[in-house]
Every structure is written in structure tokens, then in C-alpha cells.
BAVODO-267769 format. One record per residue (C-alpha): residue number from 1; x, y, z; residue in three letters. Coordinates in nm, 3 decimals, decimal comma. Example, Ala and Ser with C-alpha at 12.3 -4.5 7.8 and 13.67 -1.06 7.14 Angstrom:
// residues 2
pt n 1 | east 1,230 | north -0,450 | up 0,780 | res Ala
pt n 2 | east 1,367 | north -0,106 | up 0,714 | res Ser
//
This chain:
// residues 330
pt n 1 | east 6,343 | north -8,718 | up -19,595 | res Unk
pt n 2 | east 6,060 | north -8,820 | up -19,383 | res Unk
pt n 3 | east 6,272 | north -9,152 | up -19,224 | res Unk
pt n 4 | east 6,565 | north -8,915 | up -19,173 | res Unk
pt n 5 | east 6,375 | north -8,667 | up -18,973 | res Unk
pt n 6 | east 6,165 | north -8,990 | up -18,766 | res Unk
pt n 7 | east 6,569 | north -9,109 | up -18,703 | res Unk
pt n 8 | east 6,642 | north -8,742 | up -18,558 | res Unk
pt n 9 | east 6,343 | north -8,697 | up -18,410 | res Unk
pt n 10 | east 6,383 | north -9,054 | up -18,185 | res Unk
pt n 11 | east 6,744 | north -8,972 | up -18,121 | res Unk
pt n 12 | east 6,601 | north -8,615 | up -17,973 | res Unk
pt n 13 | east 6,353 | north -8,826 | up -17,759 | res Unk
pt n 14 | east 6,616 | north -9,032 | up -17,629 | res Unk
pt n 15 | east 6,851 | north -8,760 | up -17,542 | res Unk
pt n 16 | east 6,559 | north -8,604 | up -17,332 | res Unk
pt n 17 | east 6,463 | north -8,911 | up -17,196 | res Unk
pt n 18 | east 6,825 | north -8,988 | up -17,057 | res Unk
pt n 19 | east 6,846 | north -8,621 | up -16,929 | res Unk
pt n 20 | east 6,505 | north -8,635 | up -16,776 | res Unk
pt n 21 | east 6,611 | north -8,954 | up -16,563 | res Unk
pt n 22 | east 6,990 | north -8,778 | up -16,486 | res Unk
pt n 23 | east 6,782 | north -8,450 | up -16,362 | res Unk
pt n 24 | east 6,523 | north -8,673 | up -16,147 | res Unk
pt n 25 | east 6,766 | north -8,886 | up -15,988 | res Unk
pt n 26 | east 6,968 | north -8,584 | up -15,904 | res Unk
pt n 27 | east 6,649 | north -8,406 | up -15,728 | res Unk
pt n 28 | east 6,743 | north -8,553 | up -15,433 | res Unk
pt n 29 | east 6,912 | north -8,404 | up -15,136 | res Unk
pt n 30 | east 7,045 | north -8,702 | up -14,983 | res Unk
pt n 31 | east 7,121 | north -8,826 | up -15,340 | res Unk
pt n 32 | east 7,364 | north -8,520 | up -15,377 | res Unk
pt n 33 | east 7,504 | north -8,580 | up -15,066 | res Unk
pt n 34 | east 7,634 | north -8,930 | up -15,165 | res Unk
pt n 35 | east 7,804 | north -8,778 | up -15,511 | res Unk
pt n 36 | east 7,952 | north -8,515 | up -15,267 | res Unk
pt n 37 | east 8,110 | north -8,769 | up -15,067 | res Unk
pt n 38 | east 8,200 | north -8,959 | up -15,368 | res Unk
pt n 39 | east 8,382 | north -8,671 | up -15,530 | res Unk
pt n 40 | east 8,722 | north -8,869 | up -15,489 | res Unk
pt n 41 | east 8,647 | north -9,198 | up -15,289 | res Unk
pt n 42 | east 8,511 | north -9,499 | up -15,349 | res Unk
pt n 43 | east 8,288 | north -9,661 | up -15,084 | res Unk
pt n 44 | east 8,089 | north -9,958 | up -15,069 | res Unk
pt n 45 | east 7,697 | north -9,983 | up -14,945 | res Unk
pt n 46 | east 7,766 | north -10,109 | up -14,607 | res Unk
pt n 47 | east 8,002 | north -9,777 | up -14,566 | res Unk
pt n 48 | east 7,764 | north -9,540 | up -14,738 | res Unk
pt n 49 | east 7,503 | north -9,718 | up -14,521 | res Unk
pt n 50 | east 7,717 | north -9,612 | up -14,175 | res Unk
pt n 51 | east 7,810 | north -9,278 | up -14,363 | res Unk
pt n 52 | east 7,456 | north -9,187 | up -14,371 | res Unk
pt n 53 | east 7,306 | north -9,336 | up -14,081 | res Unk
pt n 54 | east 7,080 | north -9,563 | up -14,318 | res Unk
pt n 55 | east 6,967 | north -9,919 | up -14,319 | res Unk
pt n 56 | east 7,089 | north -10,070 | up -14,628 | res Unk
pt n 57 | east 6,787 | north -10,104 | up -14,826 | res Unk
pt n 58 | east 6,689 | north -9,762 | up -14,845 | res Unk
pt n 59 | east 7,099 | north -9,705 | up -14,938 | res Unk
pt n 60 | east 7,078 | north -9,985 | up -15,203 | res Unk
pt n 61 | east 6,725 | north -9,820 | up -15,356 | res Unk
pt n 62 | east 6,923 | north -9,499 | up -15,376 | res Unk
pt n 63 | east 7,224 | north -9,614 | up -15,542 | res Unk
pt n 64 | east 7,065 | north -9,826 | up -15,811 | res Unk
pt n 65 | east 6,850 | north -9,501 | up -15,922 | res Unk
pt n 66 | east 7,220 | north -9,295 | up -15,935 | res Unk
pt n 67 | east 7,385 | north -9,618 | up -16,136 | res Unk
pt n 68 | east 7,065 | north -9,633 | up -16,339 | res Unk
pt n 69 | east 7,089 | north -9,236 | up -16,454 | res Unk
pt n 70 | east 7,456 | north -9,249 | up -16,507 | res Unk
pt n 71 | east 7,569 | north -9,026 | up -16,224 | res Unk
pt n 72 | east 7,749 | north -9,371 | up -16,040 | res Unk
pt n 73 | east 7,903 | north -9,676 | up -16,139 | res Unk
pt n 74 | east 7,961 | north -9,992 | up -15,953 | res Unk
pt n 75 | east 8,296 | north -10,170 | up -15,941 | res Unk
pt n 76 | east 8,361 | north -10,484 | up -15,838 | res Unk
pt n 77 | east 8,631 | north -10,554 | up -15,595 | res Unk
pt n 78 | east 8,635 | north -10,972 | up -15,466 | res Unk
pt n 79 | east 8,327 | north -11,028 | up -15,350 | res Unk
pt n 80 | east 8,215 | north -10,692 | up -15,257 | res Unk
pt n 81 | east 8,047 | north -10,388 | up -15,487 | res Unk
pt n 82 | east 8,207 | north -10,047 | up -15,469 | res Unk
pt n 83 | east 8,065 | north -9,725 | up -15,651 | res Unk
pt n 84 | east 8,247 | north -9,404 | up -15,775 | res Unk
pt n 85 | east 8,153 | north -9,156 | up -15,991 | res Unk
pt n 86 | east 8,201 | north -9,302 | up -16,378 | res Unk
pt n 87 | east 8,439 | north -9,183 | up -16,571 | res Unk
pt n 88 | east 8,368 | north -8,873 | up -16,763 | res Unk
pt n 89 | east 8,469 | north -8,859 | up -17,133 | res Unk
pt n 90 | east 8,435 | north -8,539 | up -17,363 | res Unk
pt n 91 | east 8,188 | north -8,542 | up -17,636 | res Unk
pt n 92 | east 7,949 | north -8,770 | up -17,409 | res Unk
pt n 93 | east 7,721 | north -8,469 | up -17,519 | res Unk
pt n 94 | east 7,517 | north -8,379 | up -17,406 | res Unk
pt n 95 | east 7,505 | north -8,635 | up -17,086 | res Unk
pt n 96 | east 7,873 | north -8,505 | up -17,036 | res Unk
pt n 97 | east 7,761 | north -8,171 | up -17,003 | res Unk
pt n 98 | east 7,504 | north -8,229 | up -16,755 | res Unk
pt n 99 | east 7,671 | north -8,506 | up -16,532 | res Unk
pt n 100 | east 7,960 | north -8,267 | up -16,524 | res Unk
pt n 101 | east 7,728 | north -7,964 | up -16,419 | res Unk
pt n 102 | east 7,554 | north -8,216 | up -16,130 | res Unk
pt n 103 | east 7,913 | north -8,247 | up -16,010 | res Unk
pt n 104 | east 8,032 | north -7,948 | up -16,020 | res Unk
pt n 105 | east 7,763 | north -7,805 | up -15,866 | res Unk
pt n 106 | east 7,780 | north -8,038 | up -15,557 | res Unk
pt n 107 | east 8,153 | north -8,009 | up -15,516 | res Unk
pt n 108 | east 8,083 | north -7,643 | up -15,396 | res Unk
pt n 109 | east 7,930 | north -7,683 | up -15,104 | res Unk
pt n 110 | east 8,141 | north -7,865 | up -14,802 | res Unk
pt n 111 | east 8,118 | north -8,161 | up -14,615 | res Unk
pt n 112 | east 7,985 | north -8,129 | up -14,292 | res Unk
pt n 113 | east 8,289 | north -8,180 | up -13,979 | res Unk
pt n 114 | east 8,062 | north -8,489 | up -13,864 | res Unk
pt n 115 | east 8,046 | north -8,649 | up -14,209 | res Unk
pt n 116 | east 8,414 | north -8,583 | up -14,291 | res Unk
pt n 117 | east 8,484 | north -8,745 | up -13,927 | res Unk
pt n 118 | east 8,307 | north -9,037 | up -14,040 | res Unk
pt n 119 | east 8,523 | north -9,071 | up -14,408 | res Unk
pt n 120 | east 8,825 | north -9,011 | up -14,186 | res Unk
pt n 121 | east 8,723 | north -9,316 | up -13,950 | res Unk
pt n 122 | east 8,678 | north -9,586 | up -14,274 | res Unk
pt n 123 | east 8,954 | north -9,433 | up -14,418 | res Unk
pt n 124 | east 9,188 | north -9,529 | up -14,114 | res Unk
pt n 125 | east 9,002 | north -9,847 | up -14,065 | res Unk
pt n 126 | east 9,086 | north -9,965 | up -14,408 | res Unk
pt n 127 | east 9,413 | north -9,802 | up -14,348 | res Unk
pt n 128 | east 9,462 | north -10,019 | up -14,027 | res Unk
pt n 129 | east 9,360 | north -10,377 | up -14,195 | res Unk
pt n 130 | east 9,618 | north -10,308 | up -14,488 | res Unk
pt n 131 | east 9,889 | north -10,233 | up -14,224 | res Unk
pt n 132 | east 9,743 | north -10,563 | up -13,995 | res Unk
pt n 133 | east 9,827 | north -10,773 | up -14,342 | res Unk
pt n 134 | east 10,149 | north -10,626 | up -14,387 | res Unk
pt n 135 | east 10,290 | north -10,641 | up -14,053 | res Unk
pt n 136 | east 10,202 | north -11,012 | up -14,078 | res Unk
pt n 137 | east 10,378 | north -11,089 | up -14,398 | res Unk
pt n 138 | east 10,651 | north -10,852 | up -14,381 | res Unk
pt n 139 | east 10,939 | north -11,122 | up -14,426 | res Unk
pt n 140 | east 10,745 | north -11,261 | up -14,720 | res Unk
pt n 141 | east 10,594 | north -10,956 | up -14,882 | res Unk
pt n 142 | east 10,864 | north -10,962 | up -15,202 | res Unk
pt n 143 | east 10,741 | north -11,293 | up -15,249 | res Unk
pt n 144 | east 10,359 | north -11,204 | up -15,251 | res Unk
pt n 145 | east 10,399 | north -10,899 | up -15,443 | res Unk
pt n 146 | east 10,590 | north -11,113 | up -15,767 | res Unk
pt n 147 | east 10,263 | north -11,290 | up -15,753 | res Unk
pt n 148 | east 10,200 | north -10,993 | up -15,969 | res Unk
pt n 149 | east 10,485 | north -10,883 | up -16,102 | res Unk
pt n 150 | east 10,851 | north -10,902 | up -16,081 | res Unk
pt n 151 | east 11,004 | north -10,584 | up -15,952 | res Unk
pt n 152 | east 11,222 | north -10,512 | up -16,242 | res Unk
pt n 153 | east 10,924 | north -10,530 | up -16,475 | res Unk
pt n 154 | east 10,816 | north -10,194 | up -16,319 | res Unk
pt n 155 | east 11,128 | north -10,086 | up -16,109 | res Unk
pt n 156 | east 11,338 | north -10,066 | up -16,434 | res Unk
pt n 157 | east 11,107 | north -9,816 | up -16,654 | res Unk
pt n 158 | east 11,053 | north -9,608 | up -16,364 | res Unk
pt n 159 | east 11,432 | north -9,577 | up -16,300 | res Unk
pt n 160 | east 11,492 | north -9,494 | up -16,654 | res Unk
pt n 161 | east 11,239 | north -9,206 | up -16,650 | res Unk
pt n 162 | east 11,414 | north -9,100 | up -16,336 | res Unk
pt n 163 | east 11,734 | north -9,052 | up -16,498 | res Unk
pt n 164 | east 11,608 | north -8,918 | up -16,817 | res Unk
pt n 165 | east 11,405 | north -8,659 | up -16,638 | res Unk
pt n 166 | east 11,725 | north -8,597 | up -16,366 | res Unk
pt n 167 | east 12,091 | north -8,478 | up -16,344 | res Unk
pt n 168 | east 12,130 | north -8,748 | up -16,080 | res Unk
pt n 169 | east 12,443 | north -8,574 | up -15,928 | res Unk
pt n 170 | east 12,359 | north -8,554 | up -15,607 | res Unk
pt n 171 | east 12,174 | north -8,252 | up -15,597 | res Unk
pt n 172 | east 11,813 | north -8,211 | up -15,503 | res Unk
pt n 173 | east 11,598 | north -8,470 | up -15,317 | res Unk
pt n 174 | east 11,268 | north -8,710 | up -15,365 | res Unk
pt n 175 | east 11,056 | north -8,875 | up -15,170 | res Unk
pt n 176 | east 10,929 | north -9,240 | up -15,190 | res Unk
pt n 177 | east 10,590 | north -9,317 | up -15,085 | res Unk
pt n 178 | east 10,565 | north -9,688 | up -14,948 | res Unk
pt n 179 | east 10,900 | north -9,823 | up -15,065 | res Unk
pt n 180 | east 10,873 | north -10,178 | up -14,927 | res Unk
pt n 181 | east 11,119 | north -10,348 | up -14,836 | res Unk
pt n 182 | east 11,341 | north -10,111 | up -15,022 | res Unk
pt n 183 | east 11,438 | north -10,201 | up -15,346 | res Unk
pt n 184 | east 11,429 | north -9,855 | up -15,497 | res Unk
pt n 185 | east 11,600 | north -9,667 | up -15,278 | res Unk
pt n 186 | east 11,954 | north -9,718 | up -15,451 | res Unk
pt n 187 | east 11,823 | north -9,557 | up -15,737 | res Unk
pt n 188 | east 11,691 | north -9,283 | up -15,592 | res Unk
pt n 189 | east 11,992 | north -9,244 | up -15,344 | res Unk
pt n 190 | east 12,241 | north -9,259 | up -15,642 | res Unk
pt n 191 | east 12,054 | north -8,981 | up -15,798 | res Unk
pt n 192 | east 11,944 | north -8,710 | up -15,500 | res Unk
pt n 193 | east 12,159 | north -8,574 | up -15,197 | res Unk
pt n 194 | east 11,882 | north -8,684 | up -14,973 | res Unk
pt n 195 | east 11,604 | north -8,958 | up -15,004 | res Unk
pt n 196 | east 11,308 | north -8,964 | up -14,761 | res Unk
pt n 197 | east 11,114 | north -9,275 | up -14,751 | res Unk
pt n 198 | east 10,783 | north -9,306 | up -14,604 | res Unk
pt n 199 | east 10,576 | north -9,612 | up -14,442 | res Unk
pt n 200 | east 10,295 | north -9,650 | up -14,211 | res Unk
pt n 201 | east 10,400 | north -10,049 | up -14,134 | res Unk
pt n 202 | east 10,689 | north -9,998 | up -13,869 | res Unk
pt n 203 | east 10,814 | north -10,382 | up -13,952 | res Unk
pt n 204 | east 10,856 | north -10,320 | up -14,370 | res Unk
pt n 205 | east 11,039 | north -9,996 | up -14,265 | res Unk
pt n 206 | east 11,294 | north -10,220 | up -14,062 | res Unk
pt n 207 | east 11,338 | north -10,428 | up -14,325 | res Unk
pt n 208 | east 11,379 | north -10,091 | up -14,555 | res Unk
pt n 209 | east 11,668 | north -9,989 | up -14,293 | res Unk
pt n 210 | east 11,793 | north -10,334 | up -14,306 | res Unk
pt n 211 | east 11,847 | north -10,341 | up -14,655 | res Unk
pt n 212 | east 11,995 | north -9,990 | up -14,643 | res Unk
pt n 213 | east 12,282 | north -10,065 | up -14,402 | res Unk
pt n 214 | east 12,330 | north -10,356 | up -14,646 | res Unk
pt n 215 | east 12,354 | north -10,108 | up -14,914 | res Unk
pt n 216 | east 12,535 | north -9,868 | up -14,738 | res Unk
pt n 217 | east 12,281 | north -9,592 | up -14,819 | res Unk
pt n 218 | east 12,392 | north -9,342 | up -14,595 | res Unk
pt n 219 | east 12,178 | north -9,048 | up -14,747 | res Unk
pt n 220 | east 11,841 | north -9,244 | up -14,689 | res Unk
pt n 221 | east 11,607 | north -9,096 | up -14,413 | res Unk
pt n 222 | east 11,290 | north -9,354 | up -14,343 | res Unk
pt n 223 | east 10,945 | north -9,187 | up -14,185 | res Unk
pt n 224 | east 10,690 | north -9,411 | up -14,000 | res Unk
pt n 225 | east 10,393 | north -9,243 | up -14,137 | res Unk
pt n 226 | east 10,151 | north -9,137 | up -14,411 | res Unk
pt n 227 | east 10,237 | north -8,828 | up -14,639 | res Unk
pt n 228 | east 10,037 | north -8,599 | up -14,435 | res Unk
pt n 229 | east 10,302 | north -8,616 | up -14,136 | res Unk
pt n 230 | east 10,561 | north -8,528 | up -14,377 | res Unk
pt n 231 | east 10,376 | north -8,215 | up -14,503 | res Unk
pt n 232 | east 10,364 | north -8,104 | up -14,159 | res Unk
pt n 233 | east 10,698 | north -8,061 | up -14,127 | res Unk
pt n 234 | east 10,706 | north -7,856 | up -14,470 | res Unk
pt n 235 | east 10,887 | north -8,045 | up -14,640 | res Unk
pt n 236 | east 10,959 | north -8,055 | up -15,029 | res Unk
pt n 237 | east 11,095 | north -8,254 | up -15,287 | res Unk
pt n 238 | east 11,195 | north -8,243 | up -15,636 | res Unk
pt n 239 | east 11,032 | north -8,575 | up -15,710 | res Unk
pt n 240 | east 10,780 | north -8,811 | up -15,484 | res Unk
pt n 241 | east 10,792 | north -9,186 | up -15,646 | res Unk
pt n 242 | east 10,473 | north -9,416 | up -15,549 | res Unk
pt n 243 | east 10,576 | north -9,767 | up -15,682 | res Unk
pt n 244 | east 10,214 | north -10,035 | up -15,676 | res Unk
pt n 245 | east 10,145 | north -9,849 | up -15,342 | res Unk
pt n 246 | east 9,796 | north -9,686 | up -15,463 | res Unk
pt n 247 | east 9,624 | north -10,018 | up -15,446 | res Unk
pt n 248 | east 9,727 | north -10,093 | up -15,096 | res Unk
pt n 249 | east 9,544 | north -9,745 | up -14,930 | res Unk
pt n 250 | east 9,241 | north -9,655 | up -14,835 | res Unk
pt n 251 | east 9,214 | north -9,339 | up -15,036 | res Unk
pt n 252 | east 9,437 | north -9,328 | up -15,352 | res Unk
pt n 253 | east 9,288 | north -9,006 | up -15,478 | res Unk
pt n 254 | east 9,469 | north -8,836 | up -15,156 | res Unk
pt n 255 | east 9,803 | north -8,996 | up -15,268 | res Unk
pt n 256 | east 9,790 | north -8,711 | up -15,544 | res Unk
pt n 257 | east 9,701 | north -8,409 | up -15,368 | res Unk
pt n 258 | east 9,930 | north -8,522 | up -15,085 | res Unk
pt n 259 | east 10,189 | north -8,517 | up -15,346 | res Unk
pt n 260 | east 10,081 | north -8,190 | up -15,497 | res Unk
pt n 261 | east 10,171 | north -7,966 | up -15,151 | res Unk
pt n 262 | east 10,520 | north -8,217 | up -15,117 | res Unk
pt n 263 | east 10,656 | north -8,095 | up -15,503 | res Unk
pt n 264 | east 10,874 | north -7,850 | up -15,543 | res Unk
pt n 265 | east 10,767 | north -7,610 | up -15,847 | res Unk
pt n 266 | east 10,854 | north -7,767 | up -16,111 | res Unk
pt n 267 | east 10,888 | north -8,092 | up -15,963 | res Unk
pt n 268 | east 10,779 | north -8,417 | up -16,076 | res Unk
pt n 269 | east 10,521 | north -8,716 | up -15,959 | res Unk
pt n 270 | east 10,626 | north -9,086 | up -16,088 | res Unk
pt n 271 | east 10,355 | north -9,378 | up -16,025 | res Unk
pt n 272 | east 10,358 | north -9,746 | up -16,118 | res Unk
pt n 273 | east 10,048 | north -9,894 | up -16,108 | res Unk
pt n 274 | east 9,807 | north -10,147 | up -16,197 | res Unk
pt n 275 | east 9,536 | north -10,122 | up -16,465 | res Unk
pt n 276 | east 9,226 | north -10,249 | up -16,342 | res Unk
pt n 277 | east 9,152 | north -10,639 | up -16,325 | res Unk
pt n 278 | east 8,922 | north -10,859 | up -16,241 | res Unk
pt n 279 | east 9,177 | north -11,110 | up -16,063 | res Unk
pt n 280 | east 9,003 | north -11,077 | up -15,740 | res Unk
pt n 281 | east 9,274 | north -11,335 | up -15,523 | res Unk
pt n 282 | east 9,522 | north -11,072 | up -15,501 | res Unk
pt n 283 | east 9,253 | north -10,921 | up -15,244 | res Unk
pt n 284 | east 9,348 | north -11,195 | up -14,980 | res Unk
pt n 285 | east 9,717 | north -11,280 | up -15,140 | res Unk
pt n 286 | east 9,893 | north -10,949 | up -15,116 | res Unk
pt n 287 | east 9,677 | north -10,739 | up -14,897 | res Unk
pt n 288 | east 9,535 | north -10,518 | up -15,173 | res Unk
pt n 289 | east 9,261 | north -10,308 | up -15,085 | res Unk
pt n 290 | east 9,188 | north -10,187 | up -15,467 | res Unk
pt n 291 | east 9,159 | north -10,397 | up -15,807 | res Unk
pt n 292 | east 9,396 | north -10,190 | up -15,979 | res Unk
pt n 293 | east 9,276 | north -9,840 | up -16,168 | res Unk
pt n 294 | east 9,135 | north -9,729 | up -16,517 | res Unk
pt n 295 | east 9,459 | north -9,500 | up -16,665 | res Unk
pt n 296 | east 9,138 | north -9,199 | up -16,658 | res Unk
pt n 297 | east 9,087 | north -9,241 | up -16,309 | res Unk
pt n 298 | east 9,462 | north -9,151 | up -16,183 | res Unk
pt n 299 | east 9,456 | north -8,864 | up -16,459 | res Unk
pt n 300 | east 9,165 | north -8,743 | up -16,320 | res Unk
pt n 301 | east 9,259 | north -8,779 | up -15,963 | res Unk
pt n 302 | east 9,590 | north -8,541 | up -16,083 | res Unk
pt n 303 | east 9,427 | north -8,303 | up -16,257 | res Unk
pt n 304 | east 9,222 | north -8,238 | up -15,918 | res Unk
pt n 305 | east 9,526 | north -8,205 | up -15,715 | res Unk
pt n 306 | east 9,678 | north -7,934 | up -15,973 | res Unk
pt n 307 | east 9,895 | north -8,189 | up -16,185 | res Unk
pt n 308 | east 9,948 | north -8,176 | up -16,534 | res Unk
pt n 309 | east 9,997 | north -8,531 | up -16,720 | res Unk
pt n 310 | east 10,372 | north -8,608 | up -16,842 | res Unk
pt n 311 | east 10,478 | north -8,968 | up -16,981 | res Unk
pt n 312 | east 10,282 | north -9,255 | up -16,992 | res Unk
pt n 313 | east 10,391 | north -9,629 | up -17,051 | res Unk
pt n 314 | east 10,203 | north -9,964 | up -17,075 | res Unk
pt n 315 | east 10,353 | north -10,279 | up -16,956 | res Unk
pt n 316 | east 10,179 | north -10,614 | up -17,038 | res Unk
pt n 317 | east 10,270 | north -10,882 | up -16,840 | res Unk
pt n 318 | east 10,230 | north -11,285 | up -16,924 | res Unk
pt n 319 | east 9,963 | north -11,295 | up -16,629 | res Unk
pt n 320 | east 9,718 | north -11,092 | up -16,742 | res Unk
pt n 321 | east 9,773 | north -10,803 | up -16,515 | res Unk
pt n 322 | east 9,895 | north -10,458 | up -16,696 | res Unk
pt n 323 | east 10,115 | north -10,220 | up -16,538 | res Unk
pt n 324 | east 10,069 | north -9,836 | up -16,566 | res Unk
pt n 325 | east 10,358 | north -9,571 | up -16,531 | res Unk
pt n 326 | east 10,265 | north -9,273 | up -16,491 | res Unk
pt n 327 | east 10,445 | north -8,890 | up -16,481 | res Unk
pt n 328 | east 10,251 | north -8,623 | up -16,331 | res Unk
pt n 329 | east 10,427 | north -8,286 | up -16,301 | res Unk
pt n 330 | east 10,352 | north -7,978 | up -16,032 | res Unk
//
């Protein structure tokens, strides 16, 4: 009895302890203001550094007391450290509990305009070097992206979910978020009256419209753009279809609550994906800004937008890398 109540007693002590540290590093106001701009990006220290007007020392102190309490995590993408928020799990008790309360507690109070400006300009600076990469290797990007993966290896699961969750009589219309050079489209064209397809890189949308006329896919409309300039002209769509395009923008997180005002009720959100990997010469190969993502983290980024989790399906591929497909519904 006595070495069962010592065991209890020094798992008590330990709980305290790691709550003690969570509470400390959290009595911080400029500590809470880096979990609040955290909440669904992912920055490095250089760009928490210009976020905060800081020198990177004092950032770096800061950061490695969060990491060390459990309220951040680093991730590794190349050569460069990132940190997010880690990845809550239930019955984490009673850390769970109190990392949750931290962040919900923070997620109340609003971003300054100046501080938001400043997320908005590395968003759209990261946003900028993606398009720079694919603007470069537009005539080559099939090439670079079955590096990876072969398109059918995702294309083909995604299509099948399509027409499993879909009439497909030409009724109805979707949206595809970064479709590339276009290799999609037919089945989303064969399916919907009307197919909008969106692109910020002006020379991969020309060779989406080349490969249309080739195609003859008369009901396809292409955007130059980001989501948010198709939301401004209120329109909706039965389903929105993001095929490995989270890993190429600055802020993936938006991707879903972009999608979340484009759906229809009712309507549906389809992603292929990477799983994170640690194969960082895809960075510099195929112009990915992201090392793929944990299956929790696009859950979690849907669940904040107002999504509810449909299908999911693995795909393991020969290389190492693992594919995600993912149905989110509005």
C-alpha cells in the first residue's frame, strides 16, 4: 500500500509540475500574443521575429520556453524550423484541458489591424515565391509533381468519391482549387453543368485552357485568382476539390474556411494531400512551401471553418511519401 500511494503521489507531483511550467510560460503577454497569431498559421522565427518587431534572440528565448511547456511545437521544413500549436489529443488530461483553456482563451480577443497587416504581407510574400517557381516551370510542372506521385495514384480515388457522392448528370456545379495543368477537369466537367477552376499562376491557367480546348470542355470557366476573389462575387458550389494544392500556399488553414463560405448547404469539400515527411528536396524540386500535413492537422483546420469530417483514405506509395484523401462536408 505504501509503494502504491509513493507511485500516486509522484505521478500527482508531476502533473503539477507540468501544469506549473504550462501556467508560467503562458504568464506572458507577448507569449500569448504569439499563440494568438499561431491560432491557424505556421511561421518561422525570422517571421515571428518581423511579426513582433524583435531581434531574434529574445524571439528564440521565447519560443523555446512555449516548446518546452507544451503550448508549441517545432516542425521542420528543409533547412528551416517552423512552429504551430501541437496537436491536441483528448484524454491528454489534464495538460489537454489546460492547453486547450490557454487557447481558447487567447482566440477571443482579436488581432490588432497592424499585426494582421503584417500576416497578410508574409502570407502574400510566400504566396508570390510559390507563384515565381511555378511560372518558371509551368511546361514541366507534370513532370516535377510525379516526382511525388503519379496523378492517377490520387486523381483516381478522388474521382471515384466524386461519383459515389454525385448524380453526375449535369446538374449542379464545383469548384477546383489549383487544378494545374488540368487534368481533373474532365471529371468534374462530365459530372456538373458548370466547373470553375481557380489559379493564381496566369501561365498554368493557360496551359489549363489549353488542355481544355483539347478536351473540348466547353462548360469549364478558369479564374486567375485565390478563393477569396471568387467569394466576392458570391459564388457557390456543390463541391470545391483541392488536389496536392495545400502544400504549395502560404496559409493552408485558409484553404478550409475559404471553402466553408464557397459550399452550398449540404455541399461537400474533397482534398488530396500529403502526410507529413521528412523528404525535404521536394522544397526546391516542386516548389512546395509545406512538408506535407499530420491527417489531425487538416481535421482540425475543418472543424474551425464549420466542417464536419466525411471519408478518409490512405494511399502508400513505393517512395515513401503517403497520400491523404480527405471529405469534409458543410
Amino acid at each position: 500500500m505504501n509503494s502504491t500511494a509513493h507511485v500516486k503521489s509522484a505521478d500527482t507531483e508531476t502533473a503539477l509540475h507540468t501544469l506549473g511550467s504550462l501556467y508560467k510560460a503562458a504568464g506572458d503577454p507577448l507569449r500569448l500574443d504569439i499563440l494568438r497569431v499561431l491560432q491557424r498559421d505556421t511561421f518561422g522565427v525570422m517571421e515571428l521575429c518581423r511579426l513582433f518587431n524583435m531581434r531574434q534572440s529574445g524571439m528564440s528565448h521565447h519560443l523555446k520556453v512555449l516548446t518546452q511547456a507544451g503550448l508549441l511545437e517545432p516542425q521542420r521544413e528543409g533547412n528551416a524550423t517552423f512552429y504551430r500549436r501541437p496537436l491536441l489529443r483528448v484524454g491528454d488530461e489534464p495538460r489537454y484541458t489546460a492547453v486547450r483553456s490557454v487557447f481558447e482563451a487567447v482566440d477571443q480577443i482579436q488581432l490588432t489591424e497592424e499585426l494582421l497587416d503584417r500576416i497578410r504581407t508574409i502570407r502574400r510574400q510566400r504566396s508570390e515565391q510559390s507563384q515565381v517557381f511555378f511560372a518558371r516551370y509551368a511546361r514541366h510542372f507534370r513532370e516535377q509533381q510525379e516526382l511525388i506521385a503519379n496523378h492517377q495514384r490520387y486523381a483516381q480515388p478522388v474521382a471515384e468519391l466524386v461519383h459515389r457522392r454525385y448524380a453526375c448528370d449535369g446538374s449542379g456545379n464545383a469548384l477546383e482549387i489549383g487544378p494545374g495543368e488540368g487534368p481533373f477537369l474532365p471529371v468534374l466537367a462530365n459530372c456538373f453543368g458548370e466547373v470553375v477552376a481557380v489559379d493564381n499562376v496566369q501561365a498554368m491557367l493557360d496551359r489549363a485552357g489549353q488542355f481544355c480546348e483539347q478536351q473540348e470542355l466547353t462548360n469549364v470557366r478558369l479564374v486567375h485568382g485565390e478563393c477569396p476573389d471568387v467569394i466576392e462575387r458570391g459564388e457557390t458550389f456543390n463541391l470545391v476539390v483541392a488536389n496536392m494544392v495545400l502544400h504549395h500556399v502560404a496559409s493552408p488553414a485558409n484553404i478550409f474556411r475559404d471553402s466553408a463560405q464557397l459550399l452550398k448547404p449540404g455541399g461537400r469539400m474533397i482534398v488530396s494531400e500529403l502526410c507529413r515527411h521528412e523528404q525535404s528536396w521536394v522544397r526546391d524540386n516542386c516548389g512546395d512551401i509545406w512538408q506535407g500535413f499530420e491527417p489531425e492537422e487538416l481535421t482540425g483546420w475543418a472543424e474551425d471553418a464549420g466542417l464536419k469530417q466525411g471519408e478518409t483514405l490512405f494511399i502508400g506509395l513505393r517512395n515513401g511519401f503517403q497520400i491523404q484523401v480527405r471529405e469534409f462536408t458543410g
